[in-house]
ROLUMSE-588684 format. One record per residue: x, y, z of N, C-alpha, C in turn. Coordinates in steps of 0.1 Angstrom, whole numbers, padded with zeros to 4 digits, always signed. Example, Ala and Ser with C-alpha at 12.3 -4.5 7.8 and 13.67 -1.06 7.14 Angstrom:
+0132-0057+0078+0123-0045+0078+0132-0033+0078/+0128-0022+0071+0137-0011+0071+0129+0000+0079/
END
This chain:
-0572-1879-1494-0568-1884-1508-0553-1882-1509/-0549-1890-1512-0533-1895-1517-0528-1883-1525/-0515-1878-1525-0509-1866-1537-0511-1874-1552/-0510-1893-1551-0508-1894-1566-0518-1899-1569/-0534-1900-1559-0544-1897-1569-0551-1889-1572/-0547-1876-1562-0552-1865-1565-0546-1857-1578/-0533-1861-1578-0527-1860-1594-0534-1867-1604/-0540-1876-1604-0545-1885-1612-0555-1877-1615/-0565-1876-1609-0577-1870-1609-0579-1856-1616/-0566-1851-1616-0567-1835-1619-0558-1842-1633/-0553-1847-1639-0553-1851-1657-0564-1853-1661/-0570-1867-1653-0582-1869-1658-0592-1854-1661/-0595-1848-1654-0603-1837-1655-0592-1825-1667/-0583-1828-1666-0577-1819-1676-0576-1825-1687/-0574-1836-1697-0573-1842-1707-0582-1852-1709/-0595-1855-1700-0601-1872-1702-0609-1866-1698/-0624-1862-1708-0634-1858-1702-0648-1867-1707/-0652-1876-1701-0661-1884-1708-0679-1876-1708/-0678-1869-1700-0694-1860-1699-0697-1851-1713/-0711-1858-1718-0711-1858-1734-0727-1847-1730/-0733-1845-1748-0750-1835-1747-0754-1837-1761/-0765-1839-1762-0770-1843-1776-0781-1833-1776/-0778-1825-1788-0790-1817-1789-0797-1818-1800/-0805-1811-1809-0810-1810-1821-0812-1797-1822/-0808-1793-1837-0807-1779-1844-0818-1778-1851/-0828-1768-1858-0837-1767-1867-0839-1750-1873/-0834-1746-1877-0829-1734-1880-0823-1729-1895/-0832-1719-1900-0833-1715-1916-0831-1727-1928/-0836-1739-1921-0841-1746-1930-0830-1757-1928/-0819-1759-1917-0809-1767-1916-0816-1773-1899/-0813-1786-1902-0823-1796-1890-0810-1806-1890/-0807-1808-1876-0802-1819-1875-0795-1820-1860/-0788-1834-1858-0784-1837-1843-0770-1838-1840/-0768-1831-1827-0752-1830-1825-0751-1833-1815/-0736-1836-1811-0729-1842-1794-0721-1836-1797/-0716-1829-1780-0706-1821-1777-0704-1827-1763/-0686-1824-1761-0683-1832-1750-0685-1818-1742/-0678-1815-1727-0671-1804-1719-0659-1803-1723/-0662-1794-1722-0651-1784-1723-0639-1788-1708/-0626-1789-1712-0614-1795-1703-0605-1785-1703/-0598-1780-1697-0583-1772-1696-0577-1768-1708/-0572-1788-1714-0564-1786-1725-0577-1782-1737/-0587-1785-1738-0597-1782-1746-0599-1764-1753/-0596-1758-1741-0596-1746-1738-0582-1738-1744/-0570-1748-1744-0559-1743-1747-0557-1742-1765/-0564-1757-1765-0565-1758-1784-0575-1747-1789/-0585-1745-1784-0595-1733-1788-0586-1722-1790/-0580-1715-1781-0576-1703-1780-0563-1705-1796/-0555-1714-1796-0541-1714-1802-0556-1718-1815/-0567-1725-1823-0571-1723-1829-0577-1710-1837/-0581-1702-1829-0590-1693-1827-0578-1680-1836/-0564-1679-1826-0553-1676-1830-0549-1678-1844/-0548-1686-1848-0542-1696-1860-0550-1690-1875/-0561-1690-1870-0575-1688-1880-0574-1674-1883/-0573-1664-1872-0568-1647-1872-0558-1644-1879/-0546-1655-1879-0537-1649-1882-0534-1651-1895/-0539-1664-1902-0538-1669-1914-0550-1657-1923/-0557-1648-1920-0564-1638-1925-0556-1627-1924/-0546-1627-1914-0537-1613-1918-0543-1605-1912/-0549-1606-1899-0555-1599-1891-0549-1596-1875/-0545-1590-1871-0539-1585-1855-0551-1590-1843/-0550-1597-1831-0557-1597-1821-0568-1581-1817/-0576-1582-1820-0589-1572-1815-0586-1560-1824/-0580-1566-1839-0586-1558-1850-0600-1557-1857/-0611-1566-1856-0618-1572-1856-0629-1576-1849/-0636-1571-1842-0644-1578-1831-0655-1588-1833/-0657-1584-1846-0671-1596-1850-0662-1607-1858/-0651-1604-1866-0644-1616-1869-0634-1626-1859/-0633-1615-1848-0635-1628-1835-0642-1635-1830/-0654-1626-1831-0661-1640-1824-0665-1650-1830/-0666-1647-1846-0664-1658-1854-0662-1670-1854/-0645-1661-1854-0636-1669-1848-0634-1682-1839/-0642-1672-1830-0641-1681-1818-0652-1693-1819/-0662-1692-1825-0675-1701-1821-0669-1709-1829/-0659-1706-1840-0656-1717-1852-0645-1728-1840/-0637-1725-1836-0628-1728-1828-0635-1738-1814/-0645-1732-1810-0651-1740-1798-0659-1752-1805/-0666-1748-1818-0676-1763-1820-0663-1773-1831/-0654-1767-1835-0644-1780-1841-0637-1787-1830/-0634-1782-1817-0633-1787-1808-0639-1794-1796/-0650-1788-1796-0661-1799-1788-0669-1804-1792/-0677-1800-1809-0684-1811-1814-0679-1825-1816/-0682-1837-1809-0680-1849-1811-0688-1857-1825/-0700-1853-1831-0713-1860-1838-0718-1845-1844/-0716-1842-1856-0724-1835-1861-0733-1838-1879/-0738-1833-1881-0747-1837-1895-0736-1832-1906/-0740-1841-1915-0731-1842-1925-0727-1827-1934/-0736-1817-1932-0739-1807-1938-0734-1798-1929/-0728-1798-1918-0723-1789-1909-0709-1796-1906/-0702-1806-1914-0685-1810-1913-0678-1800-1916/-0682-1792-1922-0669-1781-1931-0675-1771-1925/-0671-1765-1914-0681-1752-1906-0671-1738-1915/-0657-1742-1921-0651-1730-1925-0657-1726-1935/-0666-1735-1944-0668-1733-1958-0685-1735-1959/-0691-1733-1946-0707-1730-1944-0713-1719-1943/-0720-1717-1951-0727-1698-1952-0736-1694-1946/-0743-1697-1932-0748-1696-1924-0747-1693-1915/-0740-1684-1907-0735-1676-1896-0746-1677-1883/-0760-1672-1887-0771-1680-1878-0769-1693-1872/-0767-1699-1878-0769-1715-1879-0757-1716-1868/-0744-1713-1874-0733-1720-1865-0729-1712-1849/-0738-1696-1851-0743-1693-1838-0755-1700-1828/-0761-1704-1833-0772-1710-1828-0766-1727-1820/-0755-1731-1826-0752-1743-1824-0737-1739-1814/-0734-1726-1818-0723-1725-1802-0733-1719-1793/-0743-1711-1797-0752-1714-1783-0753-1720-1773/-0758-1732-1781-0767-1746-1774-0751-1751-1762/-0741-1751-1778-0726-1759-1763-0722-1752-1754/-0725-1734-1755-0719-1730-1745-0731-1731-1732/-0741-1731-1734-0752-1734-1724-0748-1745-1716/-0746-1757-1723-0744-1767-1715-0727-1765-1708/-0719-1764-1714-0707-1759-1705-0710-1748-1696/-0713-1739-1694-0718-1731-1684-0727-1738-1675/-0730-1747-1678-0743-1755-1668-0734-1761-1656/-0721-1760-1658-0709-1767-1650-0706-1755-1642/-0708-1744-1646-0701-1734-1636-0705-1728-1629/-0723-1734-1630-0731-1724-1618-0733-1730-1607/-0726-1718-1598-0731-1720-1585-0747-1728-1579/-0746-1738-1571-0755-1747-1567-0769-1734-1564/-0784-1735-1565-0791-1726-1556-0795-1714-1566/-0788-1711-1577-0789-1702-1584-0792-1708-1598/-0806-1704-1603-0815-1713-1612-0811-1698-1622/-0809-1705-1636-0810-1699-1651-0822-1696-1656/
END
């Protein structure tokens, strides 16, 4: 392979990720169907500087907090990789369901992780 399609190839996989997952939610009484793409490089960079952003606008220090991180974080990963969600889960900042929007970074981080396991070794 050529340097400038191997360059090519490594944007594409860093910025241009077309591999999509449709799941369905049904949980404390909230039902409905979502798509999430993979997770990319740059995808990974917006999470973190979101994740950031969201901490700091609370007036909170990095790992003052451990459960309002991870909060944090699942809020940060599904505004970022949800592509298709139910109308009732658009405003995840202003949703009172904590279950719910764990249950739904579950499901995406399952399928992103489905990328990183080693061939041979069953989940």
């Amino acid at each position: 392979m050529t340097k400038e399609k191997l360059e090519k190839l490594g944007q594409e996989i860093l910025l241009d990720n077309k591999q999509t997952y449709e799941f369905e939610i049904d949980k404390n009484g909230y039902k409905g169907k979502f798509k999430c793409k993979n997770q990319t490089v740059a995808d990974t960079l917006n999470i973190i500087a979101l994740s950031r952003k969201m901490t700091s606008k609370m007036g909170l220090a990095a790992g003052e907090d451990p459960l309002y991180e991870q909060l944090v974080t699942e809020i940060a990963t599904l505004e970022t990789l949800l592509i298709e969600r139910p109308d009732w889960f658009k405003d995840i900042m202003n949703f009172s369901d904590w279950e719910v929007i764990h249950e739904v970074h579950e499901e995406v981080v399952r399928y992103i992780n489905s990328f990183r396991q080693p061939e041979g070794i069953s989940s």
